[in-house]
DSSP file (Angstrom, degrees, kcal/mol; ACC not computed):
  #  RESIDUE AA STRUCTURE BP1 BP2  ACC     N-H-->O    O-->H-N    N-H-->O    O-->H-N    TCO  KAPPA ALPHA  PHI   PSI    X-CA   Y-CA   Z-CA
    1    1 A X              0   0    0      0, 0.0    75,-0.2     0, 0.0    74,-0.2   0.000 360.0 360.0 360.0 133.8  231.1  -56.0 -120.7
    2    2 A X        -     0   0    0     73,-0.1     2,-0.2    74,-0.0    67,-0.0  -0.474 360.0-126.0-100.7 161.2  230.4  -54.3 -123.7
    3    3 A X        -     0   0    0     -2,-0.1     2,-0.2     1,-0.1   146,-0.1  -0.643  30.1-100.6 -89.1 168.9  226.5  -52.5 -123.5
    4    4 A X     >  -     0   0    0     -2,-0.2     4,-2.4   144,-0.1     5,-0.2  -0.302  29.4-110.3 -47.7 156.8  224.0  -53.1 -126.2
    5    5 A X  H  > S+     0   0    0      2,-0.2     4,-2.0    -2,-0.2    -1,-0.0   0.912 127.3  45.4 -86.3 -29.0  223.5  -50.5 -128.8
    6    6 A X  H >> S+     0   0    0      2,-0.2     3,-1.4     1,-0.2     4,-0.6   0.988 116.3  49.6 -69.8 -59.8  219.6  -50.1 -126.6
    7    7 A X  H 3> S+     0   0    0      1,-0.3     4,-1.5     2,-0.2    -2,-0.2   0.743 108.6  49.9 -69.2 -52.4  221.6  -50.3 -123.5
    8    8 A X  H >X S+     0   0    0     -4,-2.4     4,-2.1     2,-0.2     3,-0.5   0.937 108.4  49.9 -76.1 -33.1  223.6  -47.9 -124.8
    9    9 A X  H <X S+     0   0    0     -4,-2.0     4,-3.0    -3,-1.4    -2,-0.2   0.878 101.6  59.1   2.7 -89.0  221.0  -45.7 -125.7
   10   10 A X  H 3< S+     0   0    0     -4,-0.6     4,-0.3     2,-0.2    -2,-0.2   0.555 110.5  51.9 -57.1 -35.1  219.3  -45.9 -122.3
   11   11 A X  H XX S+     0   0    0     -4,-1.5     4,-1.5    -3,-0.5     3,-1.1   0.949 104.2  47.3 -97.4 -45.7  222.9  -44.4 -121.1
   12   12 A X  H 3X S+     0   0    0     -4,-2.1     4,-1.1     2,-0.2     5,-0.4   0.855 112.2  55.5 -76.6 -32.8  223.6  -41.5 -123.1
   13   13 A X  H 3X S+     0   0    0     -4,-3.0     4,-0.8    -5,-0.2    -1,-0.2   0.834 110.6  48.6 -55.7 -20.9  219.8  -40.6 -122.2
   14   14 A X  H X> S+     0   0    0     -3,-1.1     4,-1.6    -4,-0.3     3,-1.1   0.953 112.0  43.1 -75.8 -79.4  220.9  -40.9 -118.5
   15   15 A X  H 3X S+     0   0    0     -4,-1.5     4,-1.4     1,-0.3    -1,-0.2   0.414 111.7  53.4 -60.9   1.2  223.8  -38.8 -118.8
   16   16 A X  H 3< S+     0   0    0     -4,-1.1    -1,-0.3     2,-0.2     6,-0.2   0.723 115.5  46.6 -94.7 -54.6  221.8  -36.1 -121.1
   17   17 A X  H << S+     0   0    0     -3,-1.1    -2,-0.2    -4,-0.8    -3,-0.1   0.877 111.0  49.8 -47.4 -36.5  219.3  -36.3 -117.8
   18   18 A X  H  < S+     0   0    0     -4,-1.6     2,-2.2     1,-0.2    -1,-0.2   0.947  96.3  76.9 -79.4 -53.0  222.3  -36.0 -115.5
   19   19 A X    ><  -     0   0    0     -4,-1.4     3,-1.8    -5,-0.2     5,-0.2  -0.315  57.5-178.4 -64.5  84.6  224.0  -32.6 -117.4
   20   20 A X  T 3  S+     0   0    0     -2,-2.2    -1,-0.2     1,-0.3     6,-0.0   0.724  73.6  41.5 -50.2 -23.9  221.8  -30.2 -116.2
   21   21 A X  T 3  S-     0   0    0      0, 0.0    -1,-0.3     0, 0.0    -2,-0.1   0.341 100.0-126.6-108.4  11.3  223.5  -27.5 -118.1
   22   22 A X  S <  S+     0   0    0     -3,-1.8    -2,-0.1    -6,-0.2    -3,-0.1   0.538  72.6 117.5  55.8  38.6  224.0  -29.0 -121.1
   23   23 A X  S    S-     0   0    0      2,-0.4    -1,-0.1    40,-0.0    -3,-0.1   0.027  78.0-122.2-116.5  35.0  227.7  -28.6 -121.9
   24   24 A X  S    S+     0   0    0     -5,-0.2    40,-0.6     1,-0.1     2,-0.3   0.662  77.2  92.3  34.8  38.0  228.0  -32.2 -121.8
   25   25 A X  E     -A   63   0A   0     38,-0.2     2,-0.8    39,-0.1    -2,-0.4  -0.994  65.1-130.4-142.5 143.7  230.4  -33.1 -119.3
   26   26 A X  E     -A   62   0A   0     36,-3.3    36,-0.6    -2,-0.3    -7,-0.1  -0.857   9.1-149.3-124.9 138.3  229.6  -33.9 -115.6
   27   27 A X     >  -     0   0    0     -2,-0.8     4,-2.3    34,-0.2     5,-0.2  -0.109  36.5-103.5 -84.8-172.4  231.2  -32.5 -112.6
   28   28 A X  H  > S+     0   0    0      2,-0.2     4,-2.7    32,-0.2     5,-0.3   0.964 125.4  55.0 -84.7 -56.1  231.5  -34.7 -109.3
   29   29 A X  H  > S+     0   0    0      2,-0.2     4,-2.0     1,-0.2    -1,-0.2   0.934 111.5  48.0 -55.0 -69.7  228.4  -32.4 -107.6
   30   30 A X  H  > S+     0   0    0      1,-0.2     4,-0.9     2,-0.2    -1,-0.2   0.911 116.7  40.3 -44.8 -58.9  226.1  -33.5 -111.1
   31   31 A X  H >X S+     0   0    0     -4,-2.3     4,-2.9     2,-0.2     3,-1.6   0.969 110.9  63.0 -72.3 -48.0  227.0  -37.3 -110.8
   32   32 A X  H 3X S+     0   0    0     -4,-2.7     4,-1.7     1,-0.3    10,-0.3   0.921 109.8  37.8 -14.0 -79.7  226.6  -37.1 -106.7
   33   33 A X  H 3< S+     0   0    0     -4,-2.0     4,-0.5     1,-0.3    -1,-0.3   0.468 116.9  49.7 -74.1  -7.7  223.0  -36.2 -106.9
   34   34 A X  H XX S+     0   0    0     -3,-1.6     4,-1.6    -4,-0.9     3,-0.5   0.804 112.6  46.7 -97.3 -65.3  222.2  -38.5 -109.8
   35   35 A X  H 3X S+     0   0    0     -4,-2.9     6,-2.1     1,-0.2     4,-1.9   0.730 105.6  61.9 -70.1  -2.1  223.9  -41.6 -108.1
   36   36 A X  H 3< S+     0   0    0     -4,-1.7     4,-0.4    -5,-0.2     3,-0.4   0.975 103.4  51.3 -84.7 -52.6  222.1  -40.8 -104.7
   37   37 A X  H <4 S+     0   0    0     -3,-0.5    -2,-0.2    -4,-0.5    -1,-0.2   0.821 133.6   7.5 -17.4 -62.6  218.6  -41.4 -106.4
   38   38 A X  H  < S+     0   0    0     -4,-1.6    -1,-0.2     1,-0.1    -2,-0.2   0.309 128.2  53.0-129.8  28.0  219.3  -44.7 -108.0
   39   39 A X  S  < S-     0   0    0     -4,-1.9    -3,-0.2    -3,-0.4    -1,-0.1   0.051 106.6-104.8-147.4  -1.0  223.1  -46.1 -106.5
   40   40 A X  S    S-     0   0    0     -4,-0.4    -4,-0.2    -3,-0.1    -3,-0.1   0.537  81.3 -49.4  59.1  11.6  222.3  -45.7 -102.5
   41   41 A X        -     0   0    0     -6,-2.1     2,-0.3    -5,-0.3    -5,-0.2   0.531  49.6-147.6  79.3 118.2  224.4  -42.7 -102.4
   42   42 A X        -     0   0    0    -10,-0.3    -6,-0.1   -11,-0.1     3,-0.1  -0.954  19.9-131.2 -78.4 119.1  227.4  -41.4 -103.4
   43   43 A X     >  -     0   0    0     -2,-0.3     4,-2.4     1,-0.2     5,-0.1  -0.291  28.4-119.4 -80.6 171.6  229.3  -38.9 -101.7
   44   44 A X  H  > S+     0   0    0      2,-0.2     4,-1.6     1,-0.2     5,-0.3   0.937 121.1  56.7 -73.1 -48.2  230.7  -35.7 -104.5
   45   45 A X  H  > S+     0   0    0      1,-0.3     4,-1.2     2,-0.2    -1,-0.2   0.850 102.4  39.2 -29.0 -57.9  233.9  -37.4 -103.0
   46   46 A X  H >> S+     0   0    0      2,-0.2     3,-1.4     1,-0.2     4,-1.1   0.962 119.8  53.9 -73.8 -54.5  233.5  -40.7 -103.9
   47   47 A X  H >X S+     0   0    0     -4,-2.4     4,-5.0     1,-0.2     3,-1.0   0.910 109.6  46.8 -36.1 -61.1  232.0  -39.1 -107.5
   48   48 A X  H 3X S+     0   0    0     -4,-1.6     4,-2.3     1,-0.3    -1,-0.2   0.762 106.8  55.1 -39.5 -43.1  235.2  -37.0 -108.0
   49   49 A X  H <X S+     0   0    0     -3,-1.4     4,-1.0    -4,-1.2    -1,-0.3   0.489 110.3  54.1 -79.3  -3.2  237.3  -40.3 -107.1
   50   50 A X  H <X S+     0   0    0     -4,-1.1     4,-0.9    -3,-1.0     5,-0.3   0.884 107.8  47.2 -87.0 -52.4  235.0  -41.8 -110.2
   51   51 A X  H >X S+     0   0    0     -4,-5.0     3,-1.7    -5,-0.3     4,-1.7   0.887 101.6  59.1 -48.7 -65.5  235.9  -39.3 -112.5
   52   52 A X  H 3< S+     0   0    0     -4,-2.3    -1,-0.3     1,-0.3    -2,-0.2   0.654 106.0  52.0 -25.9 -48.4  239.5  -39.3 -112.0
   53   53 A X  H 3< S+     0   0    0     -4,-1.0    -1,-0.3    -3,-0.2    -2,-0.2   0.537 119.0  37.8 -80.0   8.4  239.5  -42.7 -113.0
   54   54 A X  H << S+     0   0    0     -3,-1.7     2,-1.8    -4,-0.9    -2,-0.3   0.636  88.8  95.9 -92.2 -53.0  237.3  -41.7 -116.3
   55   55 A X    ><  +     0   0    0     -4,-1.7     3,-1.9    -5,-0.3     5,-0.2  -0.170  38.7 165.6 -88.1  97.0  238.7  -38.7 -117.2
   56   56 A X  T 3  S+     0   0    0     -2,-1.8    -1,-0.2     1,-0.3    -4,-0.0   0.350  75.8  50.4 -79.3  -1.4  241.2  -39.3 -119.7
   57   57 A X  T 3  S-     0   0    0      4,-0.2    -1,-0.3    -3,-0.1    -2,-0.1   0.244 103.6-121.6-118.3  34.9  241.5  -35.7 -120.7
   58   58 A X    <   +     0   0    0     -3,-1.9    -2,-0.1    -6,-0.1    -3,-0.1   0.422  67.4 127.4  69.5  10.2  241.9  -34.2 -117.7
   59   59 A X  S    S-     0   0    0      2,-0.1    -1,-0.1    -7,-0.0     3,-0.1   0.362  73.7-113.3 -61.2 -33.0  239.5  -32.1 -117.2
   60   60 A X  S    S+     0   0    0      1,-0.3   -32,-0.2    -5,-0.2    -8,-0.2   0.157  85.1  85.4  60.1  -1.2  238.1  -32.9 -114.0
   61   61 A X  S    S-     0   0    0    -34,-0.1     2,-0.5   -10,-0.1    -1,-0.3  -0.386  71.0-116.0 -90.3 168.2  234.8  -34.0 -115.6
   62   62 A X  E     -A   26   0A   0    -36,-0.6   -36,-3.3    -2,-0.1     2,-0.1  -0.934  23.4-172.0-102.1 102.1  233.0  -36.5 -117.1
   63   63 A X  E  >  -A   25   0A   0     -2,-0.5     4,-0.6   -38,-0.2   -38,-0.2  -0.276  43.4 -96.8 -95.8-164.6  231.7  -36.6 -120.7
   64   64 A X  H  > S+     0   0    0    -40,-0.6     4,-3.4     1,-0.3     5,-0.3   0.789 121.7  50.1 -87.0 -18.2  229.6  -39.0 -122.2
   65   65 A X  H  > S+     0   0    0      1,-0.2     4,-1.2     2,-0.2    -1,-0.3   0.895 116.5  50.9 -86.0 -32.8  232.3  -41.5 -124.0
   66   66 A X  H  > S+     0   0    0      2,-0.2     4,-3.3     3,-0.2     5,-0.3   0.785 109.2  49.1 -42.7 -31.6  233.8  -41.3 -120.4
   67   67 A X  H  X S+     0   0    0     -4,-0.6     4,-5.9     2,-0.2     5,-0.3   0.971 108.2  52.7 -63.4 -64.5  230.6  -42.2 -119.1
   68   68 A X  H  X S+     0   0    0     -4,-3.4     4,-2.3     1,-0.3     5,-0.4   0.948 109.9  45.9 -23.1 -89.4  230.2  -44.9 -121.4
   69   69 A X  H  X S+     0   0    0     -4,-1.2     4,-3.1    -5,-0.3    -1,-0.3   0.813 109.1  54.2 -28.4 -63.6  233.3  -46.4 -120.5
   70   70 A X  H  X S+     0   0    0     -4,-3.3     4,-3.9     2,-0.2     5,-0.2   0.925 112.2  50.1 -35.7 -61.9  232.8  -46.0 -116.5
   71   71 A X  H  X S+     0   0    0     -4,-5.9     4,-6.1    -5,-0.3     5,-0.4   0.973 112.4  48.2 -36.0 -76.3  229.5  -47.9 -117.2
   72   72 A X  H  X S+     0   0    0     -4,-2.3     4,-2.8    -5,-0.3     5,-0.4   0.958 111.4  40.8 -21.9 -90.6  231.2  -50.4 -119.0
   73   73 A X  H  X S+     0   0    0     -4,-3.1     4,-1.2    -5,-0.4     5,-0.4   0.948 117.3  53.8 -59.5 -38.5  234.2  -51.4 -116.8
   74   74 A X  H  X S+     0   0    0     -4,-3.9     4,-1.7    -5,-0.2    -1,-0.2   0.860 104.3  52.7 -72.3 -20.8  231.9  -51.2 -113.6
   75   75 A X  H  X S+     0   0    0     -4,-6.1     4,-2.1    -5,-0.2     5,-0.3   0.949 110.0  47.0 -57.5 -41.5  229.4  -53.4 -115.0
   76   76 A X  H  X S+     0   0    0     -4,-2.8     4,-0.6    -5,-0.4    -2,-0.2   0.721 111.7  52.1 -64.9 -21.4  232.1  -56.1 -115.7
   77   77 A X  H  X S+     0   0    0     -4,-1.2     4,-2.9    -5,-0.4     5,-0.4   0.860 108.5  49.6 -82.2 -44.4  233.6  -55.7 -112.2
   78   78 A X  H  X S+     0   0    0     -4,-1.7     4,-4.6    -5,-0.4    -2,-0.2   0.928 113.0  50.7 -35.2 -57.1  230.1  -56.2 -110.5
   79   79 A X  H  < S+     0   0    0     -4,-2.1    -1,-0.2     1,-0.2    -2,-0.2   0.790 117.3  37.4 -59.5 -35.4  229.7  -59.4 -112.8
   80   80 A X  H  < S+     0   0    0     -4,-0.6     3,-0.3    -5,-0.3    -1,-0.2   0.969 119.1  46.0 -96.5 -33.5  232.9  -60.8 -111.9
   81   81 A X  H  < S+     0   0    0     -4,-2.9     2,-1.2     1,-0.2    -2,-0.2   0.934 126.5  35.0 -46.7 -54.5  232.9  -59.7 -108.1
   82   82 A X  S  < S-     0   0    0     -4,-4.6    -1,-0.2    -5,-0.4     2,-0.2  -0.614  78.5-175.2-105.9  91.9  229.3  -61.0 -107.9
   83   83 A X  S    S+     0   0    0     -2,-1.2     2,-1.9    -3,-0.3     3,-0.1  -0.514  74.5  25.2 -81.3 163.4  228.9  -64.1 -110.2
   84   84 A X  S    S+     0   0    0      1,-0.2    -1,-0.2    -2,-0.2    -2,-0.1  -0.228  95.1 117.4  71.9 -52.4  225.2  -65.1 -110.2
   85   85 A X        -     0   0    0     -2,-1.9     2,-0.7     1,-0.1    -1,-0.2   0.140  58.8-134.0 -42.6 167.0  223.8  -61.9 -109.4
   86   86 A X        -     0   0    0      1,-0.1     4,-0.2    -3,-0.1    -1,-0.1  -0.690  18.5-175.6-132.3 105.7  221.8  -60.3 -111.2
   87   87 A X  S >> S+     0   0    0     -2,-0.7     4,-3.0     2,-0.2     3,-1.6   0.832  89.5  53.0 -27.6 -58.2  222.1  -56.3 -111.9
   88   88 A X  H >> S+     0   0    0      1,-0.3     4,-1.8     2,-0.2     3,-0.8   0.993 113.9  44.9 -72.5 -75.0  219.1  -55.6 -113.9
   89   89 A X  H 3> S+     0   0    0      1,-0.2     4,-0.5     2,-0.2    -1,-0.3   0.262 113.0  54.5 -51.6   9.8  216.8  -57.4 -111.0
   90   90 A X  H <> S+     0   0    0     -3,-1.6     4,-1.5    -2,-0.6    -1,-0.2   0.570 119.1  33.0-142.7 -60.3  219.0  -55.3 -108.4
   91   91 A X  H XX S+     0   0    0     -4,-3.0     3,-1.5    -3,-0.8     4,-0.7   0.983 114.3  57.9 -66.1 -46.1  218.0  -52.2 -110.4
   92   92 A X  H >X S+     0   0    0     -4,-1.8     3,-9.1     1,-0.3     4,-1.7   0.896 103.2  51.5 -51.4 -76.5  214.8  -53.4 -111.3
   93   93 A X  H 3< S+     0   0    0     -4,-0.5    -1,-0.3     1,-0.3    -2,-0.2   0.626 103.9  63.0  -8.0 -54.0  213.8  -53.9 -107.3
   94   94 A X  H << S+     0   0    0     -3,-1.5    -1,-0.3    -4,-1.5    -2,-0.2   0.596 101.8  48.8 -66.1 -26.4  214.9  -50.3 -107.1
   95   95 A X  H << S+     0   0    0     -3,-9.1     2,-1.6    -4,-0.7    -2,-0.3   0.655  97.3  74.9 -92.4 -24.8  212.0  -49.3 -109.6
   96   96 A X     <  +     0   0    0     -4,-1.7    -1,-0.2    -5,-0.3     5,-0.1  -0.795  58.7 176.7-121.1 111.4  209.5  -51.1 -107.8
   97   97 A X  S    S+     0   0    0     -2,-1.6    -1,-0.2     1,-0.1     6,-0.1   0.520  77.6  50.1 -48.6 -45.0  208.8  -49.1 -104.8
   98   98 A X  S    S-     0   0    0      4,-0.3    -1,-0.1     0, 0.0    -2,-0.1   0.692 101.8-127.0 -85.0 -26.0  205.8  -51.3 -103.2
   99   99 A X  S    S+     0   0    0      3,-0.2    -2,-0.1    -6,-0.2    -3,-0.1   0.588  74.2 127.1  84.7  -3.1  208.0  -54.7 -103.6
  100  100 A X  S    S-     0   0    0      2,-0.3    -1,-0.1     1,-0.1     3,-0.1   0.112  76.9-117.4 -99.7  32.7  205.2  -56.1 -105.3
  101  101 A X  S    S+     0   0    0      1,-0.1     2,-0.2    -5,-0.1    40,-0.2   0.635  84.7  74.0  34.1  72.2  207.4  -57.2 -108.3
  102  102 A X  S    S-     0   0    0     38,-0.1     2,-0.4    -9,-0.1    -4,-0.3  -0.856  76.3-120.9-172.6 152.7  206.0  -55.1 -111.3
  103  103 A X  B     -B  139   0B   0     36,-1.5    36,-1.9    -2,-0.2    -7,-0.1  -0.989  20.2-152.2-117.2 131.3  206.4  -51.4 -111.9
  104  104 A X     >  -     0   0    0     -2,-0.4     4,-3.5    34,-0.2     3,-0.4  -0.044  25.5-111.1 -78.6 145.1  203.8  -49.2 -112.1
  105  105 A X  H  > S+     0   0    0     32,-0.3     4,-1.5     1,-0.2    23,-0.1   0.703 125.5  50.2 -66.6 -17.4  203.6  -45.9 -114.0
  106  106 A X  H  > S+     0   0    0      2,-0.2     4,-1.2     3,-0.2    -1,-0.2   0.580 112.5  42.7 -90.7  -8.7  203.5  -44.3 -111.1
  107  107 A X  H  > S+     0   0    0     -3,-0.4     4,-1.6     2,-0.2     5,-0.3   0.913 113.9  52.9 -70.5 -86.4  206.7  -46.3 -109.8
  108  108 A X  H  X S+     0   0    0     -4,-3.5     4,-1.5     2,-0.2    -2,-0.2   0.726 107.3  53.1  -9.4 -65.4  208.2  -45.7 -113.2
  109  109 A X  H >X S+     0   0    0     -4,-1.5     3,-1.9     1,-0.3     4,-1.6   0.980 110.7  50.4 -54.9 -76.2  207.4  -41.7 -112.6
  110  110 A X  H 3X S+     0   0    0     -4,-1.2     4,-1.2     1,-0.3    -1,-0.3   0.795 108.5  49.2 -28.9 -40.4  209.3  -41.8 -109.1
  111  111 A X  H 3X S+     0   0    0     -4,-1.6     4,-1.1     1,-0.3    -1,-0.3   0.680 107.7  48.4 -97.5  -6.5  212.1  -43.2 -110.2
  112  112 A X  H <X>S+     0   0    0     -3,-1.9     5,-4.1    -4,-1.5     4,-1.8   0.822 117.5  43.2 -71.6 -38.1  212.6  -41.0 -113.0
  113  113 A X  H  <5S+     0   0    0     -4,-1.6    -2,-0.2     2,-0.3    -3,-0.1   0.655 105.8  66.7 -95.5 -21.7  212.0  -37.8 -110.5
  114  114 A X  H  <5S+     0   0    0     -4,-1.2   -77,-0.2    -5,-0.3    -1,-0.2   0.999 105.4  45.0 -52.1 -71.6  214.4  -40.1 -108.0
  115  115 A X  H  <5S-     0   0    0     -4,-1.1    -2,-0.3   -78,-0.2   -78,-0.2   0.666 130.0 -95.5 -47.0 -38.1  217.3  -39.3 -110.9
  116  116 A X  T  <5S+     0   0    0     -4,-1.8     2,-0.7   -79,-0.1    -3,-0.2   0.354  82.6 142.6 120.7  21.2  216.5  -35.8 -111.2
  117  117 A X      < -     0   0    0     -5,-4.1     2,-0.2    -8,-0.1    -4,-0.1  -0.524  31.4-170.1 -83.3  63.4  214.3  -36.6 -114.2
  118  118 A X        -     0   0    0     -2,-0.7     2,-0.3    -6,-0.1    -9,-0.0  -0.472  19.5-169.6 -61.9 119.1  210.9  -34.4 -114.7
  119  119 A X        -     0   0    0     -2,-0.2     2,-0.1   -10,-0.1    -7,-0.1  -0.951  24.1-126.7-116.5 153.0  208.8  -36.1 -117.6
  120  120 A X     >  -     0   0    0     -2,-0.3     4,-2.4     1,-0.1     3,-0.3  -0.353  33.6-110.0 -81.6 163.4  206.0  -34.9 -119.1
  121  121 A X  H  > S+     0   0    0      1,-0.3     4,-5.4     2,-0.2     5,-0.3   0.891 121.0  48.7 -54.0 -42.9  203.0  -37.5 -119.0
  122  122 A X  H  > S+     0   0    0      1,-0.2     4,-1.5     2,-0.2    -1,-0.3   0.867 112.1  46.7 -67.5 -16.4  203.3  -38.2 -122.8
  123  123 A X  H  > S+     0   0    0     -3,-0.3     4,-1.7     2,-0.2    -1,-0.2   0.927 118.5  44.1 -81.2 -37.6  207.2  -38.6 -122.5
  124  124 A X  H  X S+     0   0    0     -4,-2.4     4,-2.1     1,-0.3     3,-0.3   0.983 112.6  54.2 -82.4 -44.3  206.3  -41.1 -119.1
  125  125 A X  H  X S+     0   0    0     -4,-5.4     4,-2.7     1,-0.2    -1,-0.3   0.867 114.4  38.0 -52.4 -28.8  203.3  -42.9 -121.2
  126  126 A X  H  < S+     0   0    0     -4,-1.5     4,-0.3    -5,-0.3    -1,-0.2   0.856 115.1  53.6 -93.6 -13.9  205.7  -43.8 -124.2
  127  127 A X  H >X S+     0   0    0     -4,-1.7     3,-2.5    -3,-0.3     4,-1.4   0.990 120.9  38.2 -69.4 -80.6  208.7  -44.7 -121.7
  128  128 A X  H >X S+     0   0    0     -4,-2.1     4,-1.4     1,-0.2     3,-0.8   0.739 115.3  43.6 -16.0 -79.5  206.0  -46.9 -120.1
  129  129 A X  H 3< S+     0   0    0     -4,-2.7    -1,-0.2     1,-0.3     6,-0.2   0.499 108.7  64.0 -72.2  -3.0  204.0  -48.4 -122.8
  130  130 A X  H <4 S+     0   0    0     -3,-2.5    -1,-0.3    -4,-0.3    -2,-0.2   0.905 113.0  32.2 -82.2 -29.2  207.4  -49.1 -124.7
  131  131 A X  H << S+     0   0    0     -4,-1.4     2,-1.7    -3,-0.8     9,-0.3   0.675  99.0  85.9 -95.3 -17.9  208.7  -51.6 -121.7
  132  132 A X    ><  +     0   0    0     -4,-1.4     3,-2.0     1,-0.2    -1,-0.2  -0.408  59.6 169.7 -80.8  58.4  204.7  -52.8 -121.1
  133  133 A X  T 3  S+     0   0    0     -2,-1.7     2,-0.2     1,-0.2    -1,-0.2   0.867  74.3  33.9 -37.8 -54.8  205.7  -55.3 -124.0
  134  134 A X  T 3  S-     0   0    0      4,-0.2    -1,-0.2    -3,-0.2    -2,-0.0  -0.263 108.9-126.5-112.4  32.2  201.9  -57.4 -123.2
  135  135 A X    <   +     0   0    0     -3,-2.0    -2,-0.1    -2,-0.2     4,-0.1   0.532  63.3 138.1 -31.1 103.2  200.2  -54.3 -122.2
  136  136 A X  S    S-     0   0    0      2,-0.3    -1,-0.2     0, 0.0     3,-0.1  -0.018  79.2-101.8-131.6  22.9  198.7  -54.9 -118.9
  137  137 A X  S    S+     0   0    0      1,-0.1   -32,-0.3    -5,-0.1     2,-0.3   0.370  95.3  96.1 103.3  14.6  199.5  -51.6 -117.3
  138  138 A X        -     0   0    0    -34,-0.1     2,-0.7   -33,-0.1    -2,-0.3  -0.969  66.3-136.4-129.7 142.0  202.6  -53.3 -115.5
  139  139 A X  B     -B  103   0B   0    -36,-1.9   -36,-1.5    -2,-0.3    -7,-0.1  -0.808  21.5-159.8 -94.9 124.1  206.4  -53.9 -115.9
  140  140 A X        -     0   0    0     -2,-0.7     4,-0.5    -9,-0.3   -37,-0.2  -0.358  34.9-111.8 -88.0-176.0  207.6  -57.3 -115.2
  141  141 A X  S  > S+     0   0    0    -40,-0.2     4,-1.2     2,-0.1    -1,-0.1   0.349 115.5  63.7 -60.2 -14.4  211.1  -57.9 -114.5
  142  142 A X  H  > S+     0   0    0      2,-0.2     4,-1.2     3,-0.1    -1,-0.1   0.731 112.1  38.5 -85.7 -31.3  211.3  -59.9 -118.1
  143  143 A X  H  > S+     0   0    0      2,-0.2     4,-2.8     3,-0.1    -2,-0.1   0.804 106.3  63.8-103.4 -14.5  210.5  -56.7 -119.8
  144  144 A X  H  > S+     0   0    0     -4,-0.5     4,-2.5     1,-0.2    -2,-0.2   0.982 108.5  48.9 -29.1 -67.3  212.5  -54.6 -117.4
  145  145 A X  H  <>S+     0   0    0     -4,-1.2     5,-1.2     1,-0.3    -2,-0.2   0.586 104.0  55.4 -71.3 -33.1  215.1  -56.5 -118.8
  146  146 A X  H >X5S+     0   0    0     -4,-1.2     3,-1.8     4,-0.3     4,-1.1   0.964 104.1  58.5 -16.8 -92.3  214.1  -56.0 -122.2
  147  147 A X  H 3<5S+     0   0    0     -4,-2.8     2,-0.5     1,-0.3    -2,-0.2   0.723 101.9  47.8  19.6-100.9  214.3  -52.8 -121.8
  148  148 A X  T 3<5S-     0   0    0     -4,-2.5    -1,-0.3     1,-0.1    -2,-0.1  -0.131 120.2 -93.9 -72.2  35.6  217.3  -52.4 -120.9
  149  149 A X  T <45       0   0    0     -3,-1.8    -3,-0.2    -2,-0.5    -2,-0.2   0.637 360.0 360.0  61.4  26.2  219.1  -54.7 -123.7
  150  150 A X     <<       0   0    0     -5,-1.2    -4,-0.3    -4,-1.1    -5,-0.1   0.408 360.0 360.0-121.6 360.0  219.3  -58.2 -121.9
């Protein structure tokens, strides 16, 4: 399933979030602690066994056109393993913390700091107010979705 050019976006901001050291590849330990935040956990094992099927130059890493790609072909396995679910409400549920099916800035703020993301307030207010499409200080799942290219 190819991503959306926002979608795609949204990924290379993740994996920028994920390289903590900036040389723009991520090792098994980097993707570990990232997918444990917003994936249910990963082991560095199971990470390592990710890469390996990414990393087409051998490296033992992940860079970001790797990433891409990973992203890619596991969204399209989900879809076809699970027909009728739906991802984006999967993920979305994951952002809202209370179950009370809107996200909150303060939701939002968790789940960023869940990934291993500190943002500054102004960075969390324009992340926010960009997906609060009808600004009413909440994220629906229709603008989740937005969001995220769908």
């Amino acid at each position: 399933m190819p991503l959306s050019a926002e979608a795609k976006n949204e990924m290379k901001a993740a994996f920028r979030s994920m390289d903590k050291d900036g040389t723009g590849t991520l090792t098994a330990a980097d993707l570990a602690k990232a997918m444990n935040a917003v994936a249910g956990g990963l082991t560095e094992e199971q990470c390592s066994e990710l890469i390996n099927l990414a990393d087409h130059d051998g490296d033992k890493k992940m860079n970001i056109n790797e990433f891409l790609q990973i992203v890619e072909e596991g969204l399209a396995l989900y879809e076809e393993q699970n027909p009728g679910m739906d991802l984006i409400k999967e993920e979305f549920n994951n952002f809202d913390a209370n179950g009370d099916g809107v996200i909150d800035k303060e939701e939002l703020r968790q789940a960023m700091l869940d990934m291993g993301e500190e943002v500054k307030e102004d960075e969390l207010e324009a992340m926010f107010n960009a997906a609060d499409a009808d600004g009413d200080k909440k994220i629906t799942v229709e603008e989740f979705k937005r969001m995220c290219g769908h």
